[in-house]
C-alpha positions in Angstrom: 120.3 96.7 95.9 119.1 99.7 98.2 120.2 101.9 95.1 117.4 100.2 93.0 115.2 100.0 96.2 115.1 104.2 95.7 115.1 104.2 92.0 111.9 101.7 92.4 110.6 103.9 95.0 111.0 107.2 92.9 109.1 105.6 89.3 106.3 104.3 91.7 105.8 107.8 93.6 106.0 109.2 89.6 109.2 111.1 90.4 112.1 110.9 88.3 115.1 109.1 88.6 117.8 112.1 88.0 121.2 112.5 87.5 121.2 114.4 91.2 119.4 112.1 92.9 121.4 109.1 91.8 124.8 111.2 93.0 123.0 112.0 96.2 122.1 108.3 96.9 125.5 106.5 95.6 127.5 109.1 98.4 125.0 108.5 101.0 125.5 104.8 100.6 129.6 105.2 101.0 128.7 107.5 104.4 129.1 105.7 108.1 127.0 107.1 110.8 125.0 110.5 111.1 124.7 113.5 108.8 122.8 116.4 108.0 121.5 117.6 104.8 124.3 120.7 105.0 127.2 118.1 105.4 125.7 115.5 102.7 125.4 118.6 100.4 129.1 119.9 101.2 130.3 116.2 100.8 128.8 116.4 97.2 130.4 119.6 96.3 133.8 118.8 97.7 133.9 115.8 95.0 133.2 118.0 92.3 129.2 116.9 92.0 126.8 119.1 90.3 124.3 118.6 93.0 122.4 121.7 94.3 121.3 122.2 98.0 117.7 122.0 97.2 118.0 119.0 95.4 119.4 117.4 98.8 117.0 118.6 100.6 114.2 117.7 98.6 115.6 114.2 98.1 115.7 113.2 101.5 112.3 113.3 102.8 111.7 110.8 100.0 114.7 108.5 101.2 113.5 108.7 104.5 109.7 107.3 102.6 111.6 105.1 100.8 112.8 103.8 103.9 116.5 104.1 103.2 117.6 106.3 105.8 115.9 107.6 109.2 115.9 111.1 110.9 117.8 111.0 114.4 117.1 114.4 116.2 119.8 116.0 117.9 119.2 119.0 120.9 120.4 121.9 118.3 116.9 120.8 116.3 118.5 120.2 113.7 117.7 117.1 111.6 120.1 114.4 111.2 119.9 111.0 109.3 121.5 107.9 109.2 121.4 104.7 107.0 118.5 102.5 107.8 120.4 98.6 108.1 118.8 95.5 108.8 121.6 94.2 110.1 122.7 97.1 112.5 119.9 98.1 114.3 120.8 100.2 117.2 119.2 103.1 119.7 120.7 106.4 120.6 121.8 108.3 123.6 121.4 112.0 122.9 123.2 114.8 125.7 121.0 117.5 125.5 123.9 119.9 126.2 126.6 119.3 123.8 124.7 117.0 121.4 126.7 113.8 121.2 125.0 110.9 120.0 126.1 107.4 121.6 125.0 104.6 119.5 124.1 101.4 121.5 122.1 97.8 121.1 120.8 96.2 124.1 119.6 92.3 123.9 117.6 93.3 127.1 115.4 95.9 125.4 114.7 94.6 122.4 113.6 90.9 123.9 111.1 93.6 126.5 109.9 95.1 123.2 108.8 91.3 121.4 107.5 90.7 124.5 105.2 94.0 124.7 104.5 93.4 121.2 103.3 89.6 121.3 101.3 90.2 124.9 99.7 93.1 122.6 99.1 90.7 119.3 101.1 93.9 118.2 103.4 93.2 114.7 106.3 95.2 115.2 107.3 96.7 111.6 110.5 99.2 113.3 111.2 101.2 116.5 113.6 104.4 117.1 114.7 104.6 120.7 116.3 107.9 122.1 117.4 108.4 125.2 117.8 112.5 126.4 120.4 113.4 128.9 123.6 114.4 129.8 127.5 112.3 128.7 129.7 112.3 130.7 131.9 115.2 130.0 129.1 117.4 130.5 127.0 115.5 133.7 130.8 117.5 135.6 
């Protein structure tokens, strides 16, 4: 289903559906949490894939388009991206020191966020939430 979500995506955008994309799709939809476009690309190459680096990274600004996957910033800059899942939303905690990201889903926030949005006659389509500070290993 999200496979042919992309494929869909890439023939209306006029791009084509290539052997590399296809490989770089079907491994990102076996990963679990974050990953960078270096990782994704050594993941690929590890398996034996005829995938090249540039074809990663032109391939995932559209599956971020295609609204497959989502950037999650981390302190080092560097962009990382995880799965985009109906089913498991969730906001990050992000130590600006060592860079660990602690997924977490609070009923609180999101029933303050409908309520912002309804006072506001405002139709929520998605939200990221990052929070910026210090774990605990490196708030001693």
């Amino acid at each position: 289903m999200e496979k042919q979500k992309f494929m869909d995506f890439l023939s209306l955008k006029g791009f084509k559906v290539t052997r590399e994309r296809e490989e770089i799709i079907n491994e990102i939809l076996t990963m679990k949490g974050h990953f960078d476009p270096d990782e994704l690309y050594l993941r690929l190459k590890t398996k034996g894939l005829k995938v090249s680096r540039a074809s990663v990274y032109r391939t995932i600004p559209l599956l971020v388009e295609s609204g497959l996957i989502e950037q999650v910033e981390r302190v080092d800059k560097h962009a990382h991206y995880e799965k985009v899942s109906e089913n498991s939303h969730h906001d990050h905690l992000i130590c600006i020191k060592c860079g660990k990201v602690i997924e977490f889903y609070s009923p609180t926030l999101e029933m303050l966020q409908d309520e912002v949005c309804a006072k506001e006659k405002f139709k929520k389509v998605r939200h990221n939430l990052e929070i910026f500070g210090y774990c605990e290993n490196c708030s001693r």
